[in-house]
Structures are given as structure tokens and as C-alpha cells.
KELUM-978282 format. One record per residue (C-alpha): residue number from 0; residue in three letters; y, z, x. Coordinates in nm, 2 decimals. Layout:
N
<node NUM, "ALA", <Y, Z, X>>,
...
***
This chain:
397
<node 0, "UNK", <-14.38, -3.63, -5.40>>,
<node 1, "UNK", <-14.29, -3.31, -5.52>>,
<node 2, "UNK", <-13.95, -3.20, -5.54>>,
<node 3, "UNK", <-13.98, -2.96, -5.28>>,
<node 4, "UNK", <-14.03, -3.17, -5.02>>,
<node 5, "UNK", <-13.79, -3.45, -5.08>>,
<node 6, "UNK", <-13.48, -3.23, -5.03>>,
<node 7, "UNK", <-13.47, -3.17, -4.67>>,
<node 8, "UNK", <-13.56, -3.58, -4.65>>,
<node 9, "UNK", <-13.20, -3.61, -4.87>>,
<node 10, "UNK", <-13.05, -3.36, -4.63>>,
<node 11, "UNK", <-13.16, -3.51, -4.28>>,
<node 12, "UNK", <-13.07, -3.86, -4.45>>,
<node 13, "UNK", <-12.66, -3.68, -4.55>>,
<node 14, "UNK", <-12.65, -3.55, -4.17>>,
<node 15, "UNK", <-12.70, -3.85, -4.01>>,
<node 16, "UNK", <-12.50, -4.08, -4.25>>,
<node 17, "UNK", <-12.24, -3.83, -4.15>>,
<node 18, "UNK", <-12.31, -3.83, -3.79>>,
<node 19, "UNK", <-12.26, -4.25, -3.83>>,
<node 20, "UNK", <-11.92, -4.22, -4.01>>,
<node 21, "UNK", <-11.79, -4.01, -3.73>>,
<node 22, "UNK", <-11.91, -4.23, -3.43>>,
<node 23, "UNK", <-11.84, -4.52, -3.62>>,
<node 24, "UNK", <-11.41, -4.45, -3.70>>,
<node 25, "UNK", <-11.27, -4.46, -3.35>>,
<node 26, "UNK", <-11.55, -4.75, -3.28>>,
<node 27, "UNK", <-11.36, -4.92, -3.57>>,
<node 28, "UNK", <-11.02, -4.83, -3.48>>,
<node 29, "UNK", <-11.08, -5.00, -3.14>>,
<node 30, "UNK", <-11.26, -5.28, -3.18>>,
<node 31, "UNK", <-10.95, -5.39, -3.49>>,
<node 32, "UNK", <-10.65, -5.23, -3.23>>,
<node 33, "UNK", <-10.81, -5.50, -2.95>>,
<node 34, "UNK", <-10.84, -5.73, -3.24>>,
<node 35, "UNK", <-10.48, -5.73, -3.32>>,
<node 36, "UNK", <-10.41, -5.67, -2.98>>,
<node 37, "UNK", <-10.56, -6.01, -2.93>>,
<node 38, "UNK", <-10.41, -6.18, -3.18>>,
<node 39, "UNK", <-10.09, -6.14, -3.07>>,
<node 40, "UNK", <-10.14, -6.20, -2.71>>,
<node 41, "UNK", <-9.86, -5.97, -2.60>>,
<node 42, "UNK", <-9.71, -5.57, -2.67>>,
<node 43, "UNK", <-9.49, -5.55, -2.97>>,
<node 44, "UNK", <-9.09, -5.52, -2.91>>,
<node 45, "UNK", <-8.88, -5.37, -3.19>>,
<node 46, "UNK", <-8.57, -5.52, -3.34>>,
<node 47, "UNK", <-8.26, -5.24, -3.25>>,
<node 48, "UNK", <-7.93, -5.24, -3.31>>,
<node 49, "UNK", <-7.63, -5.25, -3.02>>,
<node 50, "UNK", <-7.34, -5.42, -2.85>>,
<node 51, "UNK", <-7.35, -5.76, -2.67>>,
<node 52, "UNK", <-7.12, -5.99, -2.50>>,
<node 53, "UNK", <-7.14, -6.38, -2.44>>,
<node 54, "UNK", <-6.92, -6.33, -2.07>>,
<node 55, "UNK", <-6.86, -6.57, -1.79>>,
<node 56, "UNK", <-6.81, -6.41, -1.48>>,
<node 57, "UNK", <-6.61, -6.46, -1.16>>,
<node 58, "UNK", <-6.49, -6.32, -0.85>>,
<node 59, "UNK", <-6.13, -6.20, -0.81>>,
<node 60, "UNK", <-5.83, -6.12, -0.54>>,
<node 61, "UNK", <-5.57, -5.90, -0.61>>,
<node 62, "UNK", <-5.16, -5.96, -0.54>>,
<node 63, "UNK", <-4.86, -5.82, -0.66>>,
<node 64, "UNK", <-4.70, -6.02, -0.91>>,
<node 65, "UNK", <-4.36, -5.99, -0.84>>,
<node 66, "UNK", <-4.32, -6.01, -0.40>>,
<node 67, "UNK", <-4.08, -6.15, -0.17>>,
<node 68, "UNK", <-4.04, -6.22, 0.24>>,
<node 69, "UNK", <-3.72, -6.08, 0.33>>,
<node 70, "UNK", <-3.58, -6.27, 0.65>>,
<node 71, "UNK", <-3.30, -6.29, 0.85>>,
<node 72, "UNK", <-3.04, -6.57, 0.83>>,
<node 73, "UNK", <-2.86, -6.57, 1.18>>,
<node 74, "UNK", <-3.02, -6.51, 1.52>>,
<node 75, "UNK", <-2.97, -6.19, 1.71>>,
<node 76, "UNK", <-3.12, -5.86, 1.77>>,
<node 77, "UNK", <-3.26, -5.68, 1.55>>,
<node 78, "UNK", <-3.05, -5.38, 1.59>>,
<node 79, "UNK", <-3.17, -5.12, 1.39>>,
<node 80, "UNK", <-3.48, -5.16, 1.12>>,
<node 81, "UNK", <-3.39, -4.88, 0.83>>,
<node 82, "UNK", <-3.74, -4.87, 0.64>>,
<node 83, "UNK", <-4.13, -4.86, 0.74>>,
<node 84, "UNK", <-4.45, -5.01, 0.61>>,
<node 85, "UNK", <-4.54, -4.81, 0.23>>,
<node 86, "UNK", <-4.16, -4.74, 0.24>>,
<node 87, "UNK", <-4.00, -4.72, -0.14>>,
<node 88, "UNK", <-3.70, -4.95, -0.17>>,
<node 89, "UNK", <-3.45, -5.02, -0.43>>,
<node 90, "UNK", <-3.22, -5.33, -0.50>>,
<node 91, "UNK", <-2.98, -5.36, -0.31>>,
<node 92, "UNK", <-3.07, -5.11, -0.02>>,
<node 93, "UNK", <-2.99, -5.15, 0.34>>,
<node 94, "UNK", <-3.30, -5.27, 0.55>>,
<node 95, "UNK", <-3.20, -5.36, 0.88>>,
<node 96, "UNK", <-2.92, -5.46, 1.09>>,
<node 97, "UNK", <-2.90, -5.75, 1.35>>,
<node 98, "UNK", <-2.64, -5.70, 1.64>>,
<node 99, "UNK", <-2.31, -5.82, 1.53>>,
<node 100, "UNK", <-2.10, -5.88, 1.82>>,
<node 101, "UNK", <-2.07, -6.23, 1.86>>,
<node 102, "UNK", <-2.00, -6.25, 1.48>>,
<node 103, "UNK", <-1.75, -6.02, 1.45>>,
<node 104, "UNK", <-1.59, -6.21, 1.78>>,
<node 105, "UNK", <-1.62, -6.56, 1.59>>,
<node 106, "UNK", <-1.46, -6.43, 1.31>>,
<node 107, "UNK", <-1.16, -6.27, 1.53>>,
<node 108, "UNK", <-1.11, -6.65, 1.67>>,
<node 109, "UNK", <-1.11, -6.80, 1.31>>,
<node 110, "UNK", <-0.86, -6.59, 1.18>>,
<node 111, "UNK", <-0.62, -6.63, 1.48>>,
<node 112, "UNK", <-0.69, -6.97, 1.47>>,
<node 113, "UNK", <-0.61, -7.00, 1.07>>,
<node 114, "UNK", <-0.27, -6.77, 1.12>>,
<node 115, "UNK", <-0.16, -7.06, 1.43>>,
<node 116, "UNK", <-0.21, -7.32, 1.17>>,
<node 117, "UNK", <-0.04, -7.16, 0.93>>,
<node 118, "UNK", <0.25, -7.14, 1.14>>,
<node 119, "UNK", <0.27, -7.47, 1.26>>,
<node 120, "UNK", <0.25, -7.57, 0.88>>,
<node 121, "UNK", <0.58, -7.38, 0.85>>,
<node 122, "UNK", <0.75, -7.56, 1.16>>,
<node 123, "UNK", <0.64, -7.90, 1.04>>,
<node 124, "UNK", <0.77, -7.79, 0.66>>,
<node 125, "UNK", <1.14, -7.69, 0.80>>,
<node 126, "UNK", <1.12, -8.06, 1.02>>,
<node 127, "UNK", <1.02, -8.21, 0.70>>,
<node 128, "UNK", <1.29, -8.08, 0.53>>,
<node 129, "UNK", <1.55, -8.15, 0.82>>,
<node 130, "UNK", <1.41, -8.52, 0.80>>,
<node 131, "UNK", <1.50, -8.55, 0.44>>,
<node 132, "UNK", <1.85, -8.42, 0.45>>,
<node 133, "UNK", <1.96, -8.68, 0.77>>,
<node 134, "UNK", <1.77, -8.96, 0.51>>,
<node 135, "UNK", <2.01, -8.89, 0.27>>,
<node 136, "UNK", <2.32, -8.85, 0.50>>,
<node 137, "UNK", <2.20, -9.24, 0.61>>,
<node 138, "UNK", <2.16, -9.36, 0.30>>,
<node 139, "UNK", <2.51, -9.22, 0.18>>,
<node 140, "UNK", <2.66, -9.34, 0.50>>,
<node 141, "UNK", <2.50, -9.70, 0.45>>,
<node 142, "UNK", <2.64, -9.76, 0.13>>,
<node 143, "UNK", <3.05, -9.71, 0.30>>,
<node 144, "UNK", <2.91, -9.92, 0.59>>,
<node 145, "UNK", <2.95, -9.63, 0.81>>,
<node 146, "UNK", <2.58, -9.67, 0.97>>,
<node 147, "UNK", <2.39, -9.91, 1.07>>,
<node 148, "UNK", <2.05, -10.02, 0.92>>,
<node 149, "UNK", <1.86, -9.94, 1.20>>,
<node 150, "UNK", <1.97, -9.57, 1.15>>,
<node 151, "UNK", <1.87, -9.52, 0.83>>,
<node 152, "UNK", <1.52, -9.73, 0.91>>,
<node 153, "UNK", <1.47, -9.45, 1.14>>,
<node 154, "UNK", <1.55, -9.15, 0.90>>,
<node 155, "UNK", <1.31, -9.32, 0.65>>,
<node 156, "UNK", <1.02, -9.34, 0.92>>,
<node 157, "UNK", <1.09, -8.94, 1.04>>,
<node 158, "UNK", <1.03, -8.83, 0.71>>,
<node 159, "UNK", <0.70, -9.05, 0.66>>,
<node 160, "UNK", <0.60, -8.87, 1.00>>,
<node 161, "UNK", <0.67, -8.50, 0.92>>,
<node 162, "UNK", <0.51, -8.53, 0.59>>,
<node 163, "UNK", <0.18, -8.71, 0.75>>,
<node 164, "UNK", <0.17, -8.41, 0.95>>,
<node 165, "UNK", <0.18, -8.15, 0.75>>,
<node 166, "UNK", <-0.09, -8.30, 0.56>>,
<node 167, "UNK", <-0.31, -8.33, 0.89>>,
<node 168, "UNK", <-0.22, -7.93, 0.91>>,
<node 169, "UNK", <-0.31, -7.88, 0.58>>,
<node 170, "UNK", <-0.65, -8.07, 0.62>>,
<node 171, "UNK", <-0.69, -7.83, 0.99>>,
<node 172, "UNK", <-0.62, -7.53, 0.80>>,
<node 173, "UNK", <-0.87, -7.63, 0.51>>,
<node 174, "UNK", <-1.14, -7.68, 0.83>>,
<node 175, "UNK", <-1.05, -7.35, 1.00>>,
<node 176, "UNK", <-1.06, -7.17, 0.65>>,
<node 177, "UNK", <-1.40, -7.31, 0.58>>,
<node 178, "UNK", <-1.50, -7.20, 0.94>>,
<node 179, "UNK", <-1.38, -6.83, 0.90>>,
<node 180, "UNK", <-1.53, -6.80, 0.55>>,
<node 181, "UNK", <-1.88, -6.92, 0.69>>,
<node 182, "UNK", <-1.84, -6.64, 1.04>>,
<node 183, "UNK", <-1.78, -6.43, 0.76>>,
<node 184, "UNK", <-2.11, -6.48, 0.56>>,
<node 185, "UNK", <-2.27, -6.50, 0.90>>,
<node 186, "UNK", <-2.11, -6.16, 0.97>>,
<node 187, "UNK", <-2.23, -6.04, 0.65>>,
<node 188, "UNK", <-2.60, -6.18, 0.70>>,
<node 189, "UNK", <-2.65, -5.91, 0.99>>,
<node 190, "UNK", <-2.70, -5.68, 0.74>>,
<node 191, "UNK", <-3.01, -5.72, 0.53>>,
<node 192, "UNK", <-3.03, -5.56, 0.18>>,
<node 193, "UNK", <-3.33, -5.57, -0.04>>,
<node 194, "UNK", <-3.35, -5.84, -0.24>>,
<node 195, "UNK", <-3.59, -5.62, -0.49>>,
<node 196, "UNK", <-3.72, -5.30, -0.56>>,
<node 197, "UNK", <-4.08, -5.27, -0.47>>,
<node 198, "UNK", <-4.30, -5.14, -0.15>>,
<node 199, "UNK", <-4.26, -5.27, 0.19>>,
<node 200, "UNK", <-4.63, -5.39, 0.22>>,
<node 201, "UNK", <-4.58, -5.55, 0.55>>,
<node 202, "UNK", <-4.38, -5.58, 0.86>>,
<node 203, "UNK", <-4.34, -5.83, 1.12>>,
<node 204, "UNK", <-4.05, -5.78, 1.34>>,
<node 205, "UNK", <-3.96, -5.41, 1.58>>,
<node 206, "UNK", <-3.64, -5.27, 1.62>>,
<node 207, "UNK", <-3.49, -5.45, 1.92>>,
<node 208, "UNK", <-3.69, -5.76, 1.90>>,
<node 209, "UNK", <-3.46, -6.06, 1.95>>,
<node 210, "UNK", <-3.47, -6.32, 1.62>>,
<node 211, "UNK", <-3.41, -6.69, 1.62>>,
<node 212, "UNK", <-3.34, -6.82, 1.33>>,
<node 213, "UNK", <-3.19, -7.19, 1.39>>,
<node 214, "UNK", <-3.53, -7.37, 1.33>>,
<node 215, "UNK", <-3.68, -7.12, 1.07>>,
<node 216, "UNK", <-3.59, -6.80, 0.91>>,
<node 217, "UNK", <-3.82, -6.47, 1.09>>,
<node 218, "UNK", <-3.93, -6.24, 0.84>>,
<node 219, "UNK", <-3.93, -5.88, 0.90>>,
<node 220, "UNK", <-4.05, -5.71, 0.59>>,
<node 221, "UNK", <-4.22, -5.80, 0.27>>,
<node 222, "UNK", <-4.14, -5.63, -0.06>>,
<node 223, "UNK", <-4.37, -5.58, -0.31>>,
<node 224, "UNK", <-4.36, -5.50, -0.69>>,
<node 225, "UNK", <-4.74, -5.29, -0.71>>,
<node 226, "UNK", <-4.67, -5.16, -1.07>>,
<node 227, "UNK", <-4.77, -5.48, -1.20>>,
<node 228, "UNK", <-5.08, -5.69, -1.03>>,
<node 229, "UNK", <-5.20, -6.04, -1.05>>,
<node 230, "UNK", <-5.56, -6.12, -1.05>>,
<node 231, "UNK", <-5.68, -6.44, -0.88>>,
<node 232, "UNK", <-6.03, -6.55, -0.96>>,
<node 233, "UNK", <-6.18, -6.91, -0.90>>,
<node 234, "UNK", <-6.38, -7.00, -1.15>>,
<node 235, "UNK", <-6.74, -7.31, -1.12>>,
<node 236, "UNK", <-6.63, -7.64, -1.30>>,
<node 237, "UNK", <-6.95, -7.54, -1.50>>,
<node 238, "UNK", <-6.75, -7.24, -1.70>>,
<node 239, "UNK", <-6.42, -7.36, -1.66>>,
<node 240, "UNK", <-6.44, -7.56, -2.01>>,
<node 241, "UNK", <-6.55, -7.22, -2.16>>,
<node 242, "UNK", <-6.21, -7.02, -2.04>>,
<node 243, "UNK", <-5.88, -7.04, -2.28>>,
<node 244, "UNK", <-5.58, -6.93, -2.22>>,
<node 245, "UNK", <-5.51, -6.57, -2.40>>,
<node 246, "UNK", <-5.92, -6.51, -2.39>>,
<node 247, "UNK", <-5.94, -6.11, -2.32>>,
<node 248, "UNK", <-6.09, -6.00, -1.96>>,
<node 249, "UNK", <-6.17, -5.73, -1.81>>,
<node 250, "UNK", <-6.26, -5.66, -1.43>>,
<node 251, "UNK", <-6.42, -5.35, -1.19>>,
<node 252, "UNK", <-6.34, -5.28, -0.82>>,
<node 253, "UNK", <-6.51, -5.18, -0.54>>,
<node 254, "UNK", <-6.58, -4.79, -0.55>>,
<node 255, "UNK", <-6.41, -4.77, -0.88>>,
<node 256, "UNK", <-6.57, -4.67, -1.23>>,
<node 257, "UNK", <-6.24, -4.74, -1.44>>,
<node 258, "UNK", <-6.24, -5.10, -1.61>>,
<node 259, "UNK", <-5.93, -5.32, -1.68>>,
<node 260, "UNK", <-5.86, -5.48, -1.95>>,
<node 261, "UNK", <-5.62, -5.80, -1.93>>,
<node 262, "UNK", <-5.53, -6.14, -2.11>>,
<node 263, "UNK", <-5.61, -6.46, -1.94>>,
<node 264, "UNK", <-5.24, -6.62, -1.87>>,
<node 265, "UNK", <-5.34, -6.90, -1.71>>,
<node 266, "UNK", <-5.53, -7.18, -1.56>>,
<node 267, "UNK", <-5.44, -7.41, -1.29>>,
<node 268, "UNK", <-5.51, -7.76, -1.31>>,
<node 269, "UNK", <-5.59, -7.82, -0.94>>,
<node 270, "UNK", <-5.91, -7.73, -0.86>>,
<node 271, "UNK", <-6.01, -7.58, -0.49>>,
<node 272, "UNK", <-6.34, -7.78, -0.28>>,
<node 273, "UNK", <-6.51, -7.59, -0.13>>,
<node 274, "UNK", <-6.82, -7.63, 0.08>>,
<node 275, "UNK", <-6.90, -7.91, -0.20>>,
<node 276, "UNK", <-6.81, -7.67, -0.45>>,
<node 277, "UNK", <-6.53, -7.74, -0.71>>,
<node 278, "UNK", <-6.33, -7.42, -0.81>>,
<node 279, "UNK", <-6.07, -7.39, -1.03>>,
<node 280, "UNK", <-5.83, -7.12, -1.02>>,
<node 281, "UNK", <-5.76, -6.91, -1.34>>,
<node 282, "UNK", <-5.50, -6.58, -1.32>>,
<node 283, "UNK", <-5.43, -6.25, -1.52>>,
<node 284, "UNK", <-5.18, -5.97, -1.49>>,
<node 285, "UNK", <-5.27, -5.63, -1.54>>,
<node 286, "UNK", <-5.03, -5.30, -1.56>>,
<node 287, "UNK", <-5.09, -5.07, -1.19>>,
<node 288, "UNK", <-4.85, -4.79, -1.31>>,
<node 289, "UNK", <-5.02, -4.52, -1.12>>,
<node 290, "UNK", <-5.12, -4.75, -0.79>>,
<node 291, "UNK", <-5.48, -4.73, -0.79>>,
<node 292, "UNK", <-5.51, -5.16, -0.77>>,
<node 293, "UNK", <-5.41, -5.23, -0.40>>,
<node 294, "UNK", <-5.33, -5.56, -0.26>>,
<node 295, "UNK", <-5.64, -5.80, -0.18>>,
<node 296, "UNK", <-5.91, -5.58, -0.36>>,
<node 297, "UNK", <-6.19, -5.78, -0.48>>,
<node 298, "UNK", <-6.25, -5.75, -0.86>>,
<node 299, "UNK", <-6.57, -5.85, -1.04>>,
<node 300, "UNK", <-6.40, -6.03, -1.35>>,
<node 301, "UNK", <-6.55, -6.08, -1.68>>,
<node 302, "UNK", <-6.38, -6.34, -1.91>>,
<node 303, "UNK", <-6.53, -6.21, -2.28>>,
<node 304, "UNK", <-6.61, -6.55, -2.47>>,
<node 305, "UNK", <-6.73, -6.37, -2.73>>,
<node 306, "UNK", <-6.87, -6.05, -2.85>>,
<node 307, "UNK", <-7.01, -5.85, -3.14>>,
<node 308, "UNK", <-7.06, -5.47, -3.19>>,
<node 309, "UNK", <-7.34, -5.32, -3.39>>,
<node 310, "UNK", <-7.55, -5.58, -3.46>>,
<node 311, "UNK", <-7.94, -5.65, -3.45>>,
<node 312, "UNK", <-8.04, -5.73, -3.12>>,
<node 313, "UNK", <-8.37, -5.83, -2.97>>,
<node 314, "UNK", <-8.52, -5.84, -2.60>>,
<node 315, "UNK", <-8.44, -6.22, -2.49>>,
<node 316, "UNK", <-8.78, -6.20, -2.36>>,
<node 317, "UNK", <-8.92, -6.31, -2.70>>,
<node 318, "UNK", <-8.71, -6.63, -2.66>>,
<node 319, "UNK", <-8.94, -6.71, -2.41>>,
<node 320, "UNK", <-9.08, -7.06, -2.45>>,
<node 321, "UNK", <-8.94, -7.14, -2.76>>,
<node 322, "UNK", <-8.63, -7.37, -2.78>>,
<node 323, "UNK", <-8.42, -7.29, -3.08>>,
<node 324, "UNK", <-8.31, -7.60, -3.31>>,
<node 325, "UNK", <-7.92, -7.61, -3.35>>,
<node 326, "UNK", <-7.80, -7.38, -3.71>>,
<node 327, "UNK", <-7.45, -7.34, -3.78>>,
<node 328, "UNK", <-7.44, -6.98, -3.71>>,
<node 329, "UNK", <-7.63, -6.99, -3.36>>,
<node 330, "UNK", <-8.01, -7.13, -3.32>>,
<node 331, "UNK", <-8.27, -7.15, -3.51>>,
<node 332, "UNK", <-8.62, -7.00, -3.33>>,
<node 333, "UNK", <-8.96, -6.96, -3.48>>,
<node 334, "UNK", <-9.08, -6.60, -3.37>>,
<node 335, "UNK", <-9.38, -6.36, -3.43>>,
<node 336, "UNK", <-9.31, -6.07, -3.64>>,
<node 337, "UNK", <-9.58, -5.81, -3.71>>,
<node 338, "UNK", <-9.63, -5.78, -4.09>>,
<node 339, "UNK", <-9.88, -5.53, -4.19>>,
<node 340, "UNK", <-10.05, -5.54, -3.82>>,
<node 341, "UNK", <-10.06, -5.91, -3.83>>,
<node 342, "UNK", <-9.85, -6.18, -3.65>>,
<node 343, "UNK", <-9.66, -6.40, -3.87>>,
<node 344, "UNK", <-9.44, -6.74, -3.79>>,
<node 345, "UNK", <-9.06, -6.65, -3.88>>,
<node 346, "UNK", <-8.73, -6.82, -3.87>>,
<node 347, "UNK", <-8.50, -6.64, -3.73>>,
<node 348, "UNK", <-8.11, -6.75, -3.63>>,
<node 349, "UNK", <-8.00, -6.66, -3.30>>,
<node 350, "UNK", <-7.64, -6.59, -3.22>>,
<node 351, "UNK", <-7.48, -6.44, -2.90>>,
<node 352, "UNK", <-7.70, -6.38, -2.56>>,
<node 353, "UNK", <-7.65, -6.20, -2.24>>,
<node 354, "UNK", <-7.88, -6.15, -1.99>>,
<node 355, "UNK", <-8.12, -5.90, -2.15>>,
<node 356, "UNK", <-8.04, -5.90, -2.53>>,
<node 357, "UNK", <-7.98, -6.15, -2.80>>,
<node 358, "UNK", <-7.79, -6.14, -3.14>>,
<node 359, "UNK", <-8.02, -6.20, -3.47>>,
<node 360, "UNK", <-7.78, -6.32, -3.75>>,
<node 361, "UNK", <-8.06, -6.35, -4.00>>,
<node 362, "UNK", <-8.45, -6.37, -4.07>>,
<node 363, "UNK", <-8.50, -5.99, -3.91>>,
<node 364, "UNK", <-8.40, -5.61, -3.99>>,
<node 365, "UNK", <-8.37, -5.29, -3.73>>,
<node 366, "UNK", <-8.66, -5.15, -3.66>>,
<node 367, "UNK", <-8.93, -5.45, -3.73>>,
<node 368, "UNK", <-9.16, -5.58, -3.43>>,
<node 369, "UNK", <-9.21, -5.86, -3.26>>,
<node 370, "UNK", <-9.49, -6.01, -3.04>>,
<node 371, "UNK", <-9.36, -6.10, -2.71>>,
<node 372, "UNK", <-9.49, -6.41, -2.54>>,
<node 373, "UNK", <-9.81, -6.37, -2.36>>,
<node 374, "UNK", <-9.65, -6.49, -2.02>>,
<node 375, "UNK", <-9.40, -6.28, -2.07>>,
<node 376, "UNK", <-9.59, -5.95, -2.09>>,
<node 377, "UNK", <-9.80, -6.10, -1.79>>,
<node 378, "UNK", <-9.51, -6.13, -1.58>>,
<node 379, "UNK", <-9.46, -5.95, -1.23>>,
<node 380, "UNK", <-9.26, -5.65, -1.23>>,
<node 381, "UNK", <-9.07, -5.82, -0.97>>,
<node 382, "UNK", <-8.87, -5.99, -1.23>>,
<node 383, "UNK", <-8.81, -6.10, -1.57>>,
<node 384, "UNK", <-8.84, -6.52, -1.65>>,
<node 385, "UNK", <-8.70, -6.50, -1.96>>,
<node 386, "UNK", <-8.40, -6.33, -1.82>>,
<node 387, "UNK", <-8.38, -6.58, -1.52>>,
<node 388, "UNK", <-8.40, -6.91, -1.75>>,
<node 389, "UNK", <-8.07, -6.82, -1.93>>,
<node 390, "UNK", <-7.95, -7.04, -2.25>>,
<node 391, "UNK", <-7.65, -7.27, -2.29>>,
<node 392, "UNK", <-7.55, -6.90, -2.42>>,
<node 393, "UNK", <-7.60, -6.69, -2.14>>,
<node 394, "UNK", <-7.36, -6.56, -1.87>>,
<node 395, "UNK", <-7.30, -6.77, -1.56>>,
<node 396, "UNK", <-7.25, -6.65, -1.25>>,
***
């Protein structure tokens, strides 16, 4: 063939090997993409880095730490109430005043009745006195034979009689003295002082209400330290082994973003049944210097069991399926990392867990991927399983 007509053959044969190449690249790309794809049976997750907590959780009541009932100790009116619910009080301050006529009258009588005695001590002192002096004429006369015995038996029994009864006066004026010293408690009781300073965070008597307190003491107010709260949580016999005393916690209220942070202080042996449920009761303070925490607020509480800040962390989705063996540091799991767009088997330890991450301690570096589990990415949207099925490491609630 000449020469001249095998060149546009060489051409039209360059065009369409060409033409093939480009067709053929994204045809390639795709069919080893769904290849790998494939393979792995599920989208690749990347290792990151980040915070995570190993928490058990609780519900919480707020009280005061520091609160008392103040109640009245005698029965009476109450007279006049000096303070008001939210009031600011101070140790020592006047709160209310019951009616104290009948006292002031009963100690009147116990003082007149104490000076009578007294008195009558005096006259039965002088007759002692006289009694002793006509013993001692008798006995000086008995000696001359100048009286008979029968005199002087007498003078010996007067003086035996005067002195019993000054002792029964003593012993009277002993009672009355008692008597007048407890009117004037009782006299002192109508008044009611604070026994604390605090808030009065309730009241539950009214000015001119009439109180009886001879079968139990009524209270009228209840003071209230609020710049220091306790917080009362009941905790499932299934984390109670997990608390310790000192452990750090930290709780959120209701319509509040703040957090507070807090020490565990302690745990109550006595556990609380309820509806078949065992509870046990474990209690923090925490510092309320500006009032925010108000009494019987509920608290979301989260006792930290452990935690670790910056570390590798990976979706505990890939978990999913695979139980780790025990390894000093955490668990050890088997898990598919993608090595040069392949899935490879790799031991990896696994340390802390919440609900959506997990702690690698070895056997992965930021930034490499991992193949989920394929019923994992095939998993409603409804809901994550591998964030339902929680490890022995996971948060409780």
C-alpha cells in the first residue's frame, strides 16, 4: 500500500483510540468506586479528634443546705408577726410576738409568792434561834436542879421543830424559785428571735392566729440559708457502684444555660423503693451566691466517672457488632480501616464511650477512615442502633 494512503488509516485508528480512552476513564472510575464501595459494605467515617466523657446521669431536687422551722414554745396569740415570706433576716432578729399577758401575770404570782416565803423563812429563823437560847437556859437550869426533865425534853423537841421547818421553807422556796425562773422563760418564749440568718422561704401561721403548743410546737416561719444549695439526686442500684464519694459533678436546670460544677459529698446507705425500683440517694453542695438556684428546682445531674480531652475519637457506630476482648487500657476491637482504598482488619483499643463517640488509645491516627458496618449505614434515620445498644462503658440513664 503506498504511503499515501496508509496515513489517514493511522489517523482514523489515533482518533478513535482516543475517543475509547475518554469514554473509557469515568467508566473505570465507576465501575472500581462501586467496587470498593462494595467491598466495604458501608460509607467511610474518619477518625477526629475531641472531648468525651464516661457520665452517669441522674435526676436532682434542690434544698438549702443550711434551714430551720422556727416555732413557738408556749400557746397564745400570735400578737404581732415582724417579717414576710422572701423577707432577709439576721441572727438574732425579732420575728414575732405571742400575747404575753397571762405570762407576765404568772410571773407577778411567782415572785410574790417567792418574797412570802422568804419571809416566813425569816420568822421561822428568829423562832429557831429563840428555841435554842431557852435549850440552853434548860440545860443550865438542869444541871442546879432548878428544872425539871420534862422542861428541858421540851426545849430539845422546839428546836428539832423550828429547824424541820425552815428546811420545809427552804425546800418551798427552792419550788417557787424554780416556778418563777420557768414563767420567766415562758415569758421570754413570746418573743421569737431568729435562730439564723437566711430567707424566710415559708410561712404558716397569720398575725392573730391563736397557737397551741402543749401537744406540738406550731411553726410559723421557715429560715433558709439560699447562698449555699444542696442537691438531692436518687441514683438506679445499676450505677450506684460506679459513684464515689469526692467524684466531680456537674448539673443544668430548667430554662438555664449555666452549668455547675460540684463534688459528690455523699452517699446514703438506705436506698428508696419505689414502684419496684431501688434508688439510692447521693447529695452535693454547690455555692448560690447570687440566688439563681431556687428551692425544689429540678437539675439534670451528671456524675463525671471519667473523662479525656483531645483525644482520637471515632463514631461508636463502627463498634457496631463487634464485641471488644478485654486489654488493660480499655477493649480490644477488630475494625476496618481503609488503606490505599482497600478495607483492612485492625486492632484497635478502645477506651472511654458516650453515647455518640468513643476513645481510640491505640491502633488509629486523626484523620484515617473507617468502614462502618453495613447495618449500620442501612439503618432508619429514625434512630441510631449502635447508639441505643450502649457498652458496659456507656452513660446510663
Amino acid at each position: 500500500m503506498p504511503a499515501s494512503s496508509s496515513r489517514p488509516v493511522r489517523r482514523l485508528f489515533a482518533y478513535g483510540l482516543g475517543l475509547v480512552l475518554l469514554c473509557g476513564a469515568p467508566g473505570y472510575y465507576w465501575i472500581t468506586h462501586n467496587q470498593a464501595q462494595a467491598t466495604s459494605g458501608a460509607p467511610a467515617l474518619s477518625v477526629s479528634r475531641g472531648d468525651i466523657q464516661d457520665n452517669i446521669t441522674a435526676l436532682g431536687t434542690l434544698q438549702p443546705l443550711d434551714y430551720v422551722d422556727v416555732g413557738v414554745q408556749v400557746s397564745g396569740q400570735l400578737q404581732k408577726l415582724h417579717v414576710q415570706l422572701g423577707d432577709q433576716v439576721e441572727e438574732g432578729q425579732l420575728l414575732a410576738e405571742i400575747d404575753p399577758t397571762l405570762f407576765e401575770a404568772k410571773v407577778v404570782a411567782s415572785e410574790a409568792q417567792l418574797k412570802n416565803q422568804r419571809a416566813q423563812l425569816k420568822e421561822r429563823q428568829a423562832q429557831h434561834r429563840l428555841a435554842e437560847l431557852q435549850l440552853a437556859r434548860q440545860r443550865a437550869l438542869f444541871r442546879e436542879q432548878a428544872t425539871s426533865q420534862e422542861s428541858l425534853e421540851a426545849a430539845e423537841a422546839q428546836v428539832q421543830v423550828t429547824a424541820a421547818q425552815i428546811e420545809a421553807l427552804e425546800a418551798q422556796i427552792a419550788q417557787t424559785d424554780a416556778t418563777l425562773k420557768e414563767n420567766q422563760a415562758n415569758l421570754q418564749y413570746t418573743k421569737i428571735y431568729a435562730p439564723m440568718s437566711g430567707t424566710v422561704v415559708s410561712q404558716s401561721a397569720q398575725q392573730g392566729q391563736t397557737l397551741n403548743a402543749n401537744q406540738q410546737a406550731p411553726v410559723i416561719v421557715q429560715i433558709a440559708n439560699l447562698a449555699q444549695m444542696t442537691v438531692k439526686t436518687q441514683v438506679s442500684e445499676a450505677d450506684i457502684g460506679r459513684l464515689r464519694v469526692g467524684m466531680p459533678v456537674y448539673f443544668t436546670t430548667l430554662g438555664q444555660e449555666r452549668r455547675w460544677e460540684a463534688t459528690l459529698r455523699q452517699i446514703l446507705p438506705t436506698p428508696e423503693v419505689i414502684n419496684n425500683v431501688v434508688l439510692y440517694n447521693a447529695q452535693f453542695d454547690v455555692a448560690n451566691p447570687d440566688g439563681r438556684l431556687m428551692t425544689q428546682m429540678s437539675a439534670q445531674v451528671f456524675f463525671v466517672n471519667a473523662e479525656a480531652h483531645d483525644v482520637p475519637v471515632v463514631p461508636v457506630s463502627v463498634l457496631q457488632g463487634r464485641r471488644g476482648r478485654p486489654h488493660p487500657q480499655g477493649a480490644l476491637y477488630r475494625l476496618s480501616v481503609l488503606e490505599n482504598g482497600k478495607p483492612v482488619e485492625r486492632e484497635v483499643v478502645i477506651g472511654l464511650r458516650d453515647r455518640v463517640s468513643a476513645q481510640v488509645v491505640e491502633g488509629l491516627r486523626e484523620g484515617e477512615q473507617l468502614v462502618a458496618p453495613t447495618n449500620v449505614a442501612a439503618a432508619p434515620a429514625g434512630g441510631n442502633p449502635g447508639q441505643r445498644r450502649m457498652g458496659p462503658g456507656g452513660p446510663r440513664i
